[in-house]
FINU-174641 format. One record per residue (C-alpha): residue in one letter; residue number from 0; y, x, z. Coordinates in pm, 1 decimal. Last residue first. Example, Ala and Ser with C-alpha at 12.3 -4.5 7.8 and 13.67 -1.06 7.14 Angstrom:
BEGIN
rest | nr | Y | X | Z
s | 1 | -106.0 | 1367.0 | 714.0
a | 0 | -450.0 | 1230.0 | 780.0
END
This chain:
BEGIN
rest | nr | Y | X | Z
x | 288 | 12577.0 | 14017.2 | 6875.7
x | 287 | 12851.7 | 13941.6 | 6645.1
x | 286 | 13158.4 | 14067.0 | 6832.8
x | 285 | 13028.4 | 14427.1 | 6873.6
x | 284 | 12919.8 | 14411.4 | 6498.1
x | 283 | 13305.9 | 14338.4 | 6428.8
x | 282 | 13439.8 | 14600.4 | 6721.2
x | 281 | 13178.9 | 14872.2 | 6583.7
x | 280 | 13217.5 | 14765.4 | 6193.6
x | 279 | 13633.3 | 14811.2 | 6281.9
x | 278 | 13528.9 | 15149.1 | 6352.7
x | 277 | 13327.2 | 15220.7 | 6093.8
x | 276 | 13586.1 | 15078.2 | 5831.3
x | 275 | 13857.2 | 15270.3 | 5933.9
x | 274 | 14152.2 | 15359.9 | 5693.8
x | 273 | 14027.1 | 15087.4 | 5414.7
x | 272 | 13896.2 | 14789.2 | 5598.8
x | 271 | 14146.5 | 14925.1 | 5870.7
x | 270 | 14459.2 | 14751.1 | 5690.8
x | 269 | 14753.3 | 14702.2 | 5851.2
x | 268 | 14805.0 | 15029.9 | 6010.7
x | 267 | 14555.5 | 15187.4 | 6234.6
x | 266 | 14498.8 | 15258.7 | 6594.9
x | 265 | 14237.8 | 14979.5 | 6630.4
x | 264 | 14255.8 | 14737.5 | 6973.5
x | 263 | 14026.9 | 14468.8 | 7050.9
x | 262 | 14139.1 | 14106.8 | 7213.8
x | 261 | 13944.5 | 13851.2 | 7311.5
x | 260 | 14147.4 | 13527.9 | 7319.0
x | 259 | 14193.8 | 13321.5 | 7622.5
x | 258 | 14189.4 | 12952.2 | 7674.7
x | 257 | 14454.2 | 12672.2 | 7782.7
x | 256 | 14553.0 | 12594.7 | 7412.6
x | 255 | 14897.5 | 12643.8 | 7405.6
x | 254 | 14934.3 | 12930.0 | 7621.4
x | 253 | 14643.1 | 13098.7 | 7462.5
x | 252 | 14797.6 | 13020.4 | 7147.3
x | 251 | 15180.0 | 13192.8 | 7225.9
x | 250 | 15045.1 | 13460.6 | 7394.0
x | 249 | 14840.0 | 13564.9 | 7074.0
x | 248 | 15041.7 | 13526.6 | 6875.8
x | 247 | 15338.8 | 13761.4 | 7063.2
x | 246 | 15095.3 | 14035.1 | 7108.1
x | 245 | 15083.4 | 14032.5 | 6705.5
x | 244 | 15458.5 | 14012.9 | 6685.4
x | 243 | 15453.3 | 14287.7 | 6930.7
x | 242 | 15156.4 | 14477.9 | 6721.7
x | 241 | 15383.6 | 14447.1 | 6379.0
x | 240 | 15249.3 | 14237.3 | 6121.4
x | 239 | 15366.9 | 14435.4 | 5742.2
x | 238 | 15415.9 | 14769.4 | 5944.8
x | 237 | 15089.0 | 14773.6 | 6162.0
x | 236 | 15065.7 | 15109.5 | 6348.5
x | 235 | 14933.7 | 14938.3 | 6655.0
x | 234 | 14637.7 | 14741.5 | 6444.0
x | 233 | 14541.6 | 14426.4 | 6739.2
x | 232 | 14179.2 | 14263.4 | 6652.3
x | 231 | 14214.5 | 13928.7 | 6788.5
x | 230 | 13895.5 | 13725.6 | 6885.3
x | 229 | 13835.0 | 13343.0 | 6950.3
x | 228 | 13460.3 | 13219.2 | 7030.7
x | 227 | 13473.7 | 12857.9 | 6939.5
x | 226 | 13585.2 | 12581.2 | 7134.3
x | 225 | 14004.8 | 12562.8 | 7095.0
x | 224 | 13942.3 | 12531.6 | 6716.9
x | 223 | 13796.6 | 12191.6 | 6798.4
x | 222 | 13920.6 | 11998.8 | 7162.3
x | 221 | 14178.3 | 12299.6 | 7240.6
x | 220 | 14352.3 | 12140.4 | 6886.1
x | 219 | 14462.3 | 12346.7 | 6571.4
x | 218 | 14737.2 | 12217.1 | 6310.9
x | 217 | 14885.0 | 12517.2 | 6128.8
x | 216 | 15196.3 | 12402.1 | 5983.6
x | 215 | 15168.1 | 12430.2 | 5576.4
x | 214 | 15453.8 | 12627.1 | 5478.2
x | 213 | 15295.5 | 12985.9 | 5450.6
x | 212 | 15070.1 | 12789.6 | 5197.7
x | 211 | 15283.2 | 12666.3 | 4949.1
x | 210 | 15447.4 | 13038.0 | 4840.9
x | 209 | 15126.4 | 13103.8 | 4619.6
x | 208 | 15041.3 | 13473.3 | 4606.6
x | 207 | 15202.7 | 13637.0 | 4312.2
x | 206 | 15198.7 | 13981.4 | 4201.6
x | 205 | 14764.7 | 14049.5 | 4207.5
x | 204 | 14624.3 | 14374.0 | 4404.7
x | 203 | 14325.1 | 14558.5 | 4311.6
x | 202 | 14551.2 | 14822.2 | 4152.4
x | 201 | 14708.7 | 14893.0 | 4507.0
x | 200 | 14391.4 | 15004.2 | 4654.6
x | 199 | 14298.7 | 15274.8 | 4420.4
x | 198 | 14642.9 | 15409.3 | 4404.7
x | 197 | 14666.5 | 15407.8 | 4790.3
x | 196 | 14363.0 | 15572.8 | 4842.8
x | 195 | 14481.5 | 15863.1 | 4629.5
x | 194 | 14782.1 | 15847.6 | 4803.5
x | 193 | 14600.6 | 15919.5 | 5088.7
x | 192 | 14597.7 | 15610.6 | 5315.6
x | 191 | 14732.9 | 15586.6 | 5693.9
x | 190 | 15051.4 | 15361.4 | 5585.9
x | 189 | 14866.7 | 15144.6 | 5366.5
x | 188 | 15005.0 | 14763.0 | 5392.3
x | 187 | 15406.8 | 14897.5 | 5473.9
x | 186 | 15438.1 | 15197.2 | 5442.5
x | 185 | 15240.3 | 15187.1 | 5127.5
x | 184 | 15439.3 | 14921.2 | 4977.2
x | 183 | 15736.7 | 15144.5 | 5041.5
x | 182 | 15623.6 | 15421.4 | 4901.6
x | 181 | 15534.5 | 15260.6 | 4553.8
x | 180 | 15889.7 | 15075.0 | 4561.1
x | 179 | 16065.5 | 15441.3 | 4625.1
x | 178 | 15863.3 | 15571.8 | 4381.6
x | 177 | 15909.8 | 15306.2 | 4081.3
x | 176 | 15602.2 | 15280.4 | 3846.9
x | 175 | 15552.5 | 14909.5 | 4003.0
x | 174 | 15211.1 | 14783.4 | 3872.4
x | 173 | 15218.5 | 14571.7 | 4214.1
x | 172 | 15531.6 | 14410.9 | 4161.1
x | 171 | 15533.9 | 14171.5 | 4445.3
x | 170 | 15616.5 | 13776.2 | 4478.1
x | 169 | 15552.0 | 13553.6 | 4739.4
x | 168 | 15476.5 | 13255.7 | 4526.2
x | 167 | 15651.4 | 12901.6 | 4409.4
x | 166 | 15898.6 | 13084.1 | 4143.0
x | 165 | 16212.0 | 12956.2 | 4267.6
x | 164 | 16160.0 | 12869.8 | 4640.1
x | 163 | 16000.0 | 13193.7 | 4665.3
x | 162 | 16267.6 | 13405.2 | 4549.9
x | 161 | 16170.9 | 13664.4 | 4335.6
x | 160 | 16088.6 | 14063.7 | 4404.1
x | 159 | 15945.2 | 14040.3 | 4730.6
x | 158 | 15915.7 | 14404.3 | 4870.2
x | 157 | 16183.8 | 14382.2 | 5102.8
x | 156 | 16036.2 | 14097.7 | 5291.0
x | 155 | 15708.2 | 14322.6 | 5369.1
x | 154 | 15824.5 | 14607.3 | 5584.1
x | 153 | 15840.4 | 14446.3 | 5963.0
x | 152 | 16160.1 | 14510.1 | 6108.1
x | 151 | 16241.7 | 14239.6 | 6223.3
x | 150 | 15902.9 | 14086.3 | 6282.8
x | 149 | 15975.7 | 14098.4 | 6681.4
x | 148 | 16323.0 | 13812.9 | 6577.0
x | 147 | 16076.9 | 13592.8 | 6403.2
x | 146 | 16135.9 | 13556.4 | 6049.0
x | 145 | 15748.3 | 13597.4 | 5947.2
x | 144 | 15635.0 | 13351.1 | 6266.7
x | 143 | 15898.4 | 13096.8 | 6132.0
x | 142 | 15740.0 | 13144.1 | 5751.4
x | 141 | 15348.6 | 13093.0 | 5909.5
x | 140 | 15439.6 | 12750.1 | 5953.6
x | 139 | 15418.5 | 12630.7 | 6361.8
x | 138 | 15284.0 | 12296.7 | 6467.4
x | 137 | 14984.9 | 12386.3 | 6633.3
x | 136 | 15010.8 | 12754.1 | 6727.4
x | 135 | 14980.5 | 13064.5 | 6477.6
x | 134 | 14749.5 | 13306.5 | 6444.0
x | 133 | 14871.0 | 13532.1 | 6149.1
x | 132 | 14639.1 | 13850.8 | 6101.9
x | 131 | 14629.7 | 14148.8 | 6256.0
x | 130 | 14244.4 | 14109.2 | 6218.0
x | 129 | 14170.5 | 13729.2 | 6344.1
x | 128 | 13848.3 | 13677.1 | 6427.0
x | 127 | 13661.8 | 13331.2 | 6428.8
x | 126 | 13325.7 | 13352.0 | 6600.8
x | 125 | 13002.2 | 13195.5 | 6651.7
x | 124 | 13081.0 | 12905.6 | 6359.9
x | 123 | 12929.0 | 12601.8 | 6267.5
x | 122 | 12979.4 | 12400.6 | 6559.7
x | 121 | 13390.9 | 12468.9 | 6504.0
x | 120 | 13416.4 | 12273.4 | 6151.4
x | 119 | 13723.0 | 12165.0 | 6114.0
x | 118 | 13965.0 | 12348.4 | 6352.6
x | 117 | 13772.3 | 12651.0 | 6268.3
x | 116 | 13793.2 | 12633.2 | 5881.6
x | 115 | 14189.7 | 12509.6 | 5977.6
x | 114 | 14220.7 | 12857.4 | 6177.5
x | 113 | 14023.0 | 13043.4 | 5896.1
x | 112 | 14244.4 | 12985.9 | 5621.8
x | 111 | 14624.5 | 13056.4 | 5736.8
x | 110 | 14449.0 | 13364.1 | 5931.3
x | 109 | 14386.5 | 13462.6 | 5588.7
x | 108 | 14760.6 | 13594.1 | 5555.2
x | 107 | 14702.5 | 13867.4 | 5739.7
x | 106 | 14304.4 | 13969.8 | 5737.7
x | 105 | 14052.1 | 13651.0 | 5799.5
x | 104 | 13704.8 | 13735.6 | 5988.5
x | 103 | 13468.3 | 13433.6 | 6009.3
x | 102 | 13164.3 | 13484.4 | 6262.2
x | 101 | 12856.5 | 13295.6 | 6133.7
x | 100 | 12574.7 | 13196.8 | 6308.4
x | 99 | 12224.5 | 13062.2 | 6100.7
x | 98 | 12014.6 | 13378.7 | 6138.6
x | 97 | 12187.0 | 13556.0 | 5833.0
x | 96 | 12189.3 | 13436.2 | 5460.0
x | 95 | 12126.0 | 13093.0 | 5516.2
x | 94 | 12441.3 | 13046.3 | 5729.1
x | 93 | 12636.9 | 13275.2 | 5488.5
x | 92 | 12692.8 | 12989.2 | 5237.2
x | 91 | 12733.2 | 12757.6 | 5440.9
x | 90 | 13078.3 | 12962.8 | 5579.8
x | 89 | 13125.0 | 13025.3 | 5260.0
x | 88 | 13158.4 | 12637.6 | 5104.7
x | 87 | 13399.4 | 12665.0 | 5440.4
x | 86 | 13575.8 | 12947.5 | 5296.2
x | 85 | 13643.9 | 12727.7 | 4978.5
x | 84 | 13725.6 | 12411.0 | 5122.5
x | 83 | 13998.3 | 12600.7 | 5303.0
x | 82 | 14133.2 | 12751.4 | 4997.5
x | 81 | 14182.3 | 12377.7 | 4890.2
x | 80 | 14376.2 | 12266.4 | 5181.4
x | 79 | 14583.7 | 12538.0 | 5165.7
x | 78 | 14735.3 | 12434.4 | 4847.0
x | 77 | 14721.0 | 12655.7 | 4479.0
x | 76 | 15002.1 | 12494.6 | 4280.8
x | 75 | 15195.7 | 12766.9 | 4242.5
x | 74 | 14920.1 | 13012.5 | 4111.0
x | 73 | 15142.3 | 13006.8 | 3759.5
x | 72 | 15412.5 | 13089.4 | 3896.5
x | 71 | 15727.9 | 12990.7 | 3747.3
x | 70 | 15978.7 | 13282.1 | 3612.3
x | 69 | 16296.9 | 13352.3 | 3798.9
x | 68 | 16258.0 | 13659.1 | 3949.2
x | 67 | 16061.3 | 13831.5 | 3677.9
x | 66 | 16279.8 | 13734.4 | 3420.0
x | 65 | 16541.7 | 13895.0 | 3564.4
x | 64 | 16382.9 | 14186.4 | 3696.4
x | 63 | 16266.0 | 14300.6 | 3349.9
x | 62 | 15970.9 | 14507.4 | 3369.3
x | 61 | 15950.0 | 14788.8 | 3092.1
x | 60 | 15695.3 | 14664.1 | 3058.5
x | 59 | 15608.0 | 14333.4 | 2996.1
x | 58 | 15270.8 | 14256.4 | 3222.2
x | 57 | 15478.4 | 14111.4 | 3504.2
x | 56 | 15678.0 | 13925.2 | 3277.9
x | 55 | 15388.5 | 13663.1 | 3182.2
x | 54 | 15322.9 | 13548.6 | 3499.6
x | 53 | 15006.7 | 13618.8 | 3616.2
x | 52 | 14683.3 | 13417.9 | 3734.9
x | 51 | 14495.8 | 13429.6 | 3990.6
x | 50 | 14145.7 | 13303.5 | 4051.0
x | 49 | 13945.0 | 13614.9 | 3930.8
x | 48 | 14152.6 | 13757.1 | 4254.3
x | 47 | 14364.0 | 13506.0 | 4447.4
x | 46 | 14534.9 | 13123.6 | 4373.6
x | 45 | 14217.3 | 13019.7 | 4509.9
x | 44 | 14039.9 | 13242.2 | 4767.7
x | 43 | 13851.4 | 13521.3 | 4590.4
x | 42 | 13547.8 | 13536.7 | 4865.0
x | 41 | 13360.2 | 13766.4 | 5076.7
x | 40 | 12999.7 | 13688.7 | 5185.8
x | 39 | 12861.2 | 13941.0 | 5492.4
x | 38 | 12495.3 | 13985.6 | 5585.6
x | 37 | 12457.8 | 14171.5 | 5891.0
x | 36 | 12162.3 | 14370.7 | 5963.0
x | 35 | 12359.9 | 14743.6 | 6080.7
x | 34 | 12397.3 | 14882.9 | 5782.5
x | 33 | 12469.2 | 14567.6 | 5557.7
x | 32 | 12794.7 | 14575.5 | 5826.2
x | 31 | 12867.8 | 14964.4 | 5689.4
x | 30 | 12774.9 | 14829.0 | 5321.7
x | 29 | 13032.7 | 14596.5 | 5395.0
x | 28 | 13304.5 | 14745.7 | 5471.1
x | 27 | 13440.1 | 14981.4 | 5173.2
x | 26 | 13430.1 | 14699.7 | 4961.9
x | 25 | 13643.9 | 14447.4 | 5175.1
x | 24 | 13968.5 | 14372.9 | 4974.8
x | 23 | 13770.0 | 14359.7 | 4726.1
x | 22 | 13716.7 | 14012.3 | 4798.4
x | 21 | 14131.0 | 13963.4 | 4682.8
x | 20 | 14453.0 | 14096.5 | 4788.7
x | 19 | 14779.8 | 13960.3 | 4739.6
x | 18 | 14825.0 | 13797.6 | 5071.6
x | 17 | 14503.8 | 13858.5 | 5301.2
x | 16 | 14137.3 | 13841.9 | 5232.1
x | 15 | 13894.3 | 13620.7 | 5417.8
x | 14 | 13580.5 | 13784.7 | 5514.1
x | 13 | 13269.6 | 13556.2 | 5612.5
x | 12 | 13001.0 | 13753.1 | 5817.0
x | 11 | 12657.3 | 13679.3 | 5920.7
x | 10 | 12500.6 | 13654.8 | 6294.3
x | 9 | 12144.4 | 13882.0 | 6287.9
x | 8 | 11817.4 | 13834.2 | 6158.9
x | 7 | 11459.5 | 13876.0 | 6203.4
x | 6 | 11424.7 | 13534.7 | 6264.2
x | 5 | 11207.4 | 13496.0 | 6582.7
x | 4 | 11404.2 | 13809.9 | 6686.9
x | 3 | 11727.9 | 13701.0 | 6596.1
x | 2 | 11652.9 | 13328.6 | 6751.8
x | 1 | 11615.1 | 13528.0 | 7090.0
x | 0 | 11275.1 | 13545.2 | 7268.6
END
């Protein structure tokens, strides 16, 4: 007899959000994972959510692009480090919700947080998962995977509205009543939403996600991170990550670390929580047991 069946329990979920979006992020997922026995804890990272702050000309409107280019963030002091220690206070958490294995799931940016969760504490996971998300090799910063020559024409760059060595964030205008910025930030994180979805998904979004972290070089090992259970869920229609920079991650670690990652195909655009959530339940819950 399996420990599920002694337990009555199956493998939890952690869900780290990407840039700009918070625990939200996952709303529509969930329930489908609650479905099927799986307990799932989603966090505001710091600098993210009820832990972000805004500057003060983002909520003058009109905006003035002047001031908002130049003024300090005030999430620029949020450091990887610490939104680490938060997703592995999850990690614990979820442990004692489900049959004691975990599989950690970070979107985009929140492959920044899970690889160092895995690197640091790879007994206590089943899985790590990487949904079009940035998987980057030992040594590499998530800004040299971001100006690769297969990200060209990715659709996120042209968004930023400040320079990030100025205000310490990536920032976005995410109250933006201009329709050419509206339809581009759709094209490029929604491009399979109604507008309607859109709307609803844009206004959980914050302007300013702290600049510090794409900078931190990702530091995994084949002796830690290289151990657990490594999956990559590739989006085809992915504007902000396109799929050959995706392929490209994932070449690029397996190479490094001597081991394969599992990967799982959705034909979405960057963000299947929304677009898909039953199917990326299947490939998640698929995972899991």
């Amino acid at each position: 007899m399996t420990n599920d069946q002694v337990s009555g329990k199956k493998a939890a979920f952690v869900l780290i959000h990407g840039a700009w979006h918070n625990r939200d992020t996952w709303s529509d997922l969930i329930p489908e994972l609650e479905a099927r026995g799986h307990s799932a804890v989603a966090i505001d990272l710091p600098g993210a959510g009820a832990n972000a702050a805004v500057p003060a000309s983002f909520t003058e409107r009109p905006l003035d692009p002047a001031k908002f280019g130049t003024e300090p963030s005030p999430n620029a002091g949020v450091t990887q480090a610490e939104r680490t220690e938060a997703a592995i206070a999850a990690v614990r958490e979820a442990a004692v919700l489900g049959n004691g294995e975990v599989v950690i799931v970070g979107h985009s940016l929140g492959g920044l947080t899970i690889s160092p969760v895995a690197e640091a504490i790879p007994g206590e996971l089943k899985a790590v998962v990487y949904l079009t998300a940035f998987m980057l090799p030992n040594g590499m910063v998530a800004g040299e995977m971001i100006g690769h020559e297969l990200m060209a024409d990715a659709q996120v760059l042209p968004l930023l509205m400040a320079d990030p060595e100025v205000v310490g964030a990536l920032r976005i205008d995410v109250a933006s009543p201009d329709p050419d910025y509206q339809a581009a930030a759709k094209a490029a994180f929604y491009a399979d939403l109604t507008d309607e979805q859109f709307s609803a998904a844009v206004a959980k979004l914050h302007p300013d996600e702290p600049a510090a972290v794409a900078g931190v070089p990702s530091d995994v090992t084949a002796e830690n991170f290289g151990t657990v259970d490594r999956h990559y869920i590739r989006c085809t229609d992915d504007n902000a990550i396109l799929i050959a920079g995706q392929d490209h991650m994932v070449e690029v670690v397996d190479a490094a670390l001597g081991s394969t990652t599992t990967t799982h195909t959705m034909e979405t655009s960057h963000s299947p929580f929304y677009s898909d959530p039953k199917g990326l339940t299947d490939i998640l819950t698929s995972i899991a047991t």
